[in-house]
C-alpha positions as CSV (number, residue, x, y, z in Angstrom):
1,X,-86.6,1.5,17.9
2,X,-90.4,1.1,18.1
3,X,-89.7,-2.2,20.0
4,X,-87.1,-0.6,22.3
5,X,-90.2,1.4,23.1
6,X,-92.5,-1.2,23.6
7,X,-90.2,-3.0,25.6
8,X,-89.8,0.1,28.2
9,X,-93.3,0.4,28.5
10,X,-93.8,-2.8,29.7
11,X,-91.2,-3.0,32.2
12,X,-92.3,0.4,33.0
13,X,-96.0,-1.0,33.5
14,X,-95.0,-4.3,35.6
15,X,-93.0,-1.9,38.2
16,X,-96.5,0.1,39.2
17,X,-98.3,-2.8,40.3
18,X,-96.2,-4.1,43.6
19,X,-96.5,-0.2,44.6
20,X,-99.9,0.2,44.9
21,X,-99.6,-3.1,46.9
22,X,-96.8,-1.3,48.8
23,X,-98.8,2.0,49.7
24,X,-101.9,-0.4,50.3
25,X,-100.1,-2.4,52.9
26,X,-98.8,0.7,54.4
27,X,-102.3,2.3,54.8
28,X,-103.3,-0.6,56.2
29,X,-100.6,-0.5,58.8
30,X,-101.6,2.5,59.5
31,X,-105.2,2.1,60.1
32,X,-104.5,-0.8,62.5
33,X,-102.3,1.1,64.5
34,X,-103.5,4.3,64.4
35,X,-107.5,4.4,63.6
36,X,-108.8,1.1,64.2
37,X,-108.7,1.3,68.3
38,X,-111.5,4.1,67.7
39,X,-113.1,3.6,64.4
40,X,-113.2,-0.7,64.8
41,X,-111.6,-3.1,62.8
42,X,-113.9,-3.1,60.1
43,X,-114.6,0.9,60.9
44,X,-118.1,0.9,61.2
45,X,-117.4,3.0,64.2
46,X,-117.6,2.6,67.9
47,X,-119.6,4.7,70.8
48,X,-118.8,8.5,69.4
49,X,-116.3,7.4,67.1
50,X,-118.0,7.7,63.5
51,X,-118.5,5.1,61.0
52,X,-115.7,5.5,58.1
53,X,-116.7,2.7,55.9
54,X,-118.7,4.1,52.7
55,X,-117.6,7.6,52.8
56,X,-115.7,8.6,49.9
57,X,-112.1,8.4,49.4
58,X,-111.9,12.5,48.5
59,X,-114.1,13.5,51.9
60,X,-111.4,11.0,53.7
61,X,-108.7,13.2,52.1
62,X,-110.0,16.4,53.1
63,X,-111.1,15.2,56.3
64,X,-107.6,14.1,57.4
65,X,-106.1,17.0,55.9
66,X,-108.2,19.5,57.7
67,X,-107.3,17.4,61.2
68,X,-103.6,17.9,60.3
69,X,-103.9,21.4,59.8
70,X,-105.7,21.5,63.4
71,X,-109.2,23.2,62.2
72,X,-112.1,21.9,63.8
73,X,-114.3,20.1,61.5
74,X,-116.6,18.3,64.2
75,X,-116.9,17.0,67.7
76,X,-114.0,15.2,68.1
77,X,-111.6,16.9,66.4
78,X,-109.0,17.2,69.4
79,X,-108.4,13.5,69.6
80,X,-108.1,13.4,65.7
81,X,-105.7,16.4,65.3
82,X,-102.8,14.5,66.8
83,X,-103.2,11.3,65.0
84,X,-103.0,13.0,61.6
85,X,-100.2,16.2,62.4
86,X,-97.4,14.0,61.5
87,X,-99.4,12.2,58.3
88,X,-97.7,13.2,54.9
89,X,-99.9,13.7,51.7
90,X,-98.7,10.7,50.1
91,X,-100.0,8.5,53.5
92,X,-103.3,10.9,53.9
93,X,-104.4,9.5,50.3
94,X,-103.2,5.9,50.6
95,X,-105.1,5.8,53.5
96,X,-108.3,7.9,52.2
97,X,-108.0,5.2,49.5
98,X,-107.5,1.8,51.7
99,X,-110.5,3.1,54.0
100,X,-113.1,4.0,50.9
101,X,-111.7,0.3,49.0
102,X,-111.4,-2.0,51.9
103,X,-114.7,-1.5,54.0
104,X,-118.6,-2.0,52.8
């Protein structure tokens, strides 16, 4: 029994790796088509378009959340609002997540 257990848990381990792959290649889908126009393609920003590399994968989160609820959090929160309305959770934090891992 213990090593019908063991068993499980590995198999169950091997299967979460090729999803974080998954949601990361997604996110990064998703900044190329949606952010990168505005932020640059390593997102150190571009004319009034703020620098997202370095800023924390939480502050991300919120940030993008607060667009899609349509508050205004800063100067350019009109042209943000549309690009995250239609963003789910699940993509909001994959892409909080690919921003804060994949820039210096």
């Amino acid at each position: 029994m213990r090593l019908i257990f063991a068993v499980v848990g590995c198999c169950m381990s091997l299967g979460s790796g090729p999803v974080a792959a998954q949601d990361m290649t997604g996110a990064e889908d998703l900044y190329r088509d949606t952010c990168r126009n505005c932020h640059g393609p390593k997102a150190k920003g571009m004319a009034s378009f703020p620098k997202l590399a370095g800023l924390e994968e939480d502050f991300l989160a919120m940030r993008l959340t607060q667009y899609r609820a349509g508050e205004k959090v800063g100067p350019n929160s009109a042209l943000m609002q549309p690009n995250a309305i239609d963003l789910s959770d699940e993509e909001i934090a994959d892409l909080a997540r690919y921003i804060s891992t994949s820039f210096d």
